[in-house]
N, C-alpha and C positions, 0 to 999 in steps of 0.2 A: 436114645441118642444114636446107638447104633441104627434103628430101622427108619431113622433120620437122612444121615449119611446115605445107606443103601437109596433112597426116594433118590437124592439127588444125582449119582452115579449113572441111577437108570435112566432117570431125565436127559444127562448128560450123552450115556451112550444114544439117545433117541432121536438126540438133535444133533451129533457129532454130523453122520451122514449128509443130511442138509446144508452144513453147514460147508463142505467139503463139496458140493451140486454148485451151490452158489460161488464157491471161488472159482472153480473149474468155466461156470458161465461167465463168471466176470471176466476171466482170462480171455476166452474165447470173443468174448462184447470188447473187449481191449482192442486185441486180433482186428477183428473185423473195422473198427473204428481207426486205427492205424495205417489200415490198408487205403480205405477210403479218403484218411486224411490226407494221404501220400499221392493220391489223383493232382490232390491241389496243391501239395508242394512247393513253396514258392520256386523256382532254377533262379538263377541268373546266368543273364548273355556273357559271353565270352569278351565281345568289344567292347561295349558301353555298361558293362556289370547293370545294366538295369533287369528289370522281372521278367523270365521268359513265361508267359502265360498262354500256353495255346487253346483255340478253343477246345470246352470238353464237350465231348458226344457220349451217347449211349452205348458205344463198342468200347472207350475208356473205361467200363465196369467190368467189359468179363475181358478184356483183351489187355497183356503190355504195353502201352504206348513208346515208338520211339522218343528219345530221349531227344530235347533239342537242346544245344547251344548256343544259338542266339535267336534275339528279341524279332518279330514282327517289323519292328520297323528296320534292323540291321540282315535281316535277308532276304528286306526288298533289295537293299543294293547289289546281290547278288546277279550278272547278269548271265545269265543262260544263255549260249549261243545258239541258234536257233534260225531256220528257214534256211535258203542256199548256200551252202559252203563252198570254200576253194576244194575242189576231191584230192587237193595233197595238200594243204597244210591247216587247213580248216577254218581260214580266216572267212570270214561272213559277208559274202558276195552282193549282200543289199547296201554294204556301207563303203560299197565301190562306184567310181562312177564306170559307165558302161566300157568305155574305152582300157580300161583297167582289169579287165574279164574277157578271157579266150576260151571257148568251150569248155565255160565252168572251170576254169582253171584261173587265177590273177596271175599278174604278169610278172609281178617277183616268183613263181613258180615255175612258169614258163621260162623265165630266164636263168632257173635253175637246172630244168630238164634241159636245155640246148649248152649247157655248159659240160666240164669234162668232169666236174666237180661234183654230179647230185650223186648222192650214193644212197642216201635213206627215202623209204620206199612211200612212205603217206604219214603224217600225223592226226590226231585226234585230241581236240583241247576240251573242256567244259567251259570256261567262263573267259567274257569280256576281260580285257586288264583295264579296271577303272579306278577311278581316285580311294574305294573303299576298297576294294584288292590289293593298291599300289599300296596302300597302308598297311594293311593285315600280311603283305608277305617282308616290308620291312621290317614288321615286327618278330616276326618268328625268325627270319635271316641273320637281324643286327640286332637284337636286343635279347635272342634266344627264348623268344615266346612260345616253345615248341606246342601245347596247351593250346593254342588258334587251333591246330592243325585240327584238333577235333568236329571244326565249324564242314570239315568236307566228309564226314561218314558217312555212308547211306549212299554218298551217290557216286562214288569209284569205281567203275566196272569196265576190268581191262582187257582187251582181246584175248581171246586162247594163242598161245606161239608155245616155241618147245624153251624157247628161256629168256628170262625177263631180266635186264642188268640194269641197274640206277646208275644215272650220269655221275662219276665220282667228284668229289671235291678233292682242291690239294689236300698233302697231310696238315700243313700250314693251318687251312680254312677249317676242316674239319677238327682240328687242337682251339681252335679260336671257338666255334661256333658249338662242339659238343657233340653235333647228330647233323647226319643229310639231309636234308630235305627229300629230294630224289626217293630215299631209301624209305623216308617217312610213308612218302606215299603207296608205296607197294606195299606197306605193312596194313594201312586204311582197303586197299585191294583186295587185302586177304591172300599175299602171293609169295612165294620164295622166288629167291633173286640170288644172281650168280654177280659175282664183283668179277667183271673180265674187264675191265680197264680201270688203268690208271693215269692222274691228271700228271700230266710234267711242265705246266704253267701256272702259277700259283696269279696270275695277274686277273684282277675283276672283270666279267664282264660288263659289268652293270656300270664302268665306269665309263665307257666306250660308246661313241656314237656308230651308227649304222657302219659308215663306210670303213672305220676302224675296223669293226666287228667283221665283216666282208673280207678286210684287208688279211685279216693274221695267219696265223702260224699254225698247224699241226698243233693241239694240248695233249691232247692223248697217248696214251702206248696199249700193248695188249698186255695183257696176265698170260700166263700159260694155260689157259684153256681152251681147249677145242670146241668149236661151234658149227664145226663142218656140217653145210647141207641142211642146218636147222632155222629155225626162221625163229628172230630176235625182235622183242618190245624192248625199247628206251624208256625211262622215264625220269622226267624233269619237272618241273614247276612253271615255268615261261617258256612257251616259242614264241624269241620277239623274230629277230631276219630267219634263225633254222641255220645259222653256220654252227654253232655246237655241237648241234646234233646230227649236222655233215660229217664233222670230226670224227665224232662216234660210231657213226654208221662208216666211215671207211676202212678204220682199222677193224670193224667186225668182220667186213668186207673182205679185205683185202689182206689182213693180217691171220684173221680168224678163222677165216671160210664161211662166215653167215650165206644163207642162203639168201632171205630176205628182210627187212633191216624196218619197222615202222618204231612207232613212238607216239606216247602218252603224255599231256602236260595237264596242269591244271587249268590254266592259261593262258589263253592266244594275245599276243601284244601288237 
């Protein structure tokens, strides 16, 4: 009985190791099969929650793939400005008629620089404001879908200046809404931002036609900080006329000592 037992022991310690080979490979065949699985992973889009599928290539096996959030068909509507701009506010000079264009400049620009009123130095927008835009930012605005914002990663790349300040909201909008937008975006930029202004009109802009827009008031005040002699990026969401960010740019100006005053949007309207 006893030299029974011992048979079996020895079997046991012979096979132990193998057995110990084989879990360790299966772990490993796990590993590998998880990772692979996760190329195909289903995403879903942001807007329309349907399947983000992009094609897979060969560089998907040994490379990270960015991360998309939304679908193929949801960032066709994306439009990309592109071909001749205004050289100060970036509106896109092919969808002007010629009469509307002064050396590369349209003529709401021009009739900015001949006013006592231009203070900010050029803008820079990425995308069309279109009916799939005009959606996606009243969602993140009114309904606090901050979670969209992720639809712009990858492609925010903001000027070098010596400081970057986000158009402020009232305290009002900002208790209402949660988070800036403005501030959202410098965070997708990858940037630190100085809060040198504060809003002292809580009234929408988005409720106001052109000539109102045109028409108003000073919203702004300064913070107590010094910007003497250093050159300032804005950043906002929409340039529709560019009096907001007249606002802004004056008291950087004129209050602050900015040296010189441009600005960042998502969006040219």
């Amino acid at each position: 009985m006893m030299a029974r037992r011992l048979v079996i022991l020895f079997a046991f310690s012979v096979a132990l190791p193998s057995w110990h080979i084989s879990v360790s490979e299966k772990t490993k065949t796990n590993e590998k099969e998880d990772k692979l699985m996760a190329l195909f992973s289903e995403q879903r889009c942001l807007n329309c929650f349907g399947a983000v599928m992009p094609p897979f290539g060969w560089q998907d096996i040994f490379f990270q793939r960015k991360k998309s959030y939304l679908c193929v068909q949801c960032e066709a509507n994306l439009e990309r400005i592109s071909g001749p701009v205004c050289s100060f506010c970036f509106r896109e000079l092919n969808r002007l008629a010629p009469e509307y264009v002064v050396d590369g400049v349209c003529l709401d620009c021009v009739r900015w620089k001949m006013s006592t009123k231009c203070f900010l130095d050029g803008n820079t927008s990425l995308f069309h404001y279109n009916e799939f835009l005009k959606d996606i930012i009243a969602r993140i605005k009114y309904r606090g879908d901050y979670e969209l914002f992720k639809i712009f990663s990858g492609l925010i790349q903001l000027r070098k200046v010596d400081v970057v300040v986000p158009i402020p909201l009232s305290r009002e909008r900002h208790l209402e809404r949660g988070f800036n937008q403005a501030e959202a975006i410098g965070v997708l930029g990858g940037t630190e931002m100085v809060v040198a202004l504060n809003r002292i009109h809580s009234e929408k802009q988005a409720k106001k036609d052109r000539e109102a827009r045109l028409a108003g008031v000073q919203v702004f005040s300064a913070n107590a900080i010094d910007v003497s002699g250093k050159s300032v990026l804005l950043l906002d969401d929409i340039y529709t006329t560019g009096r907001t960010l007249q606002y802004a740019a004056e008291v950087l100006k004129e209050d602050c000592g900015a040296c010189t005053v441009h600005s960042f949007t998502l969006i040219r309207g």
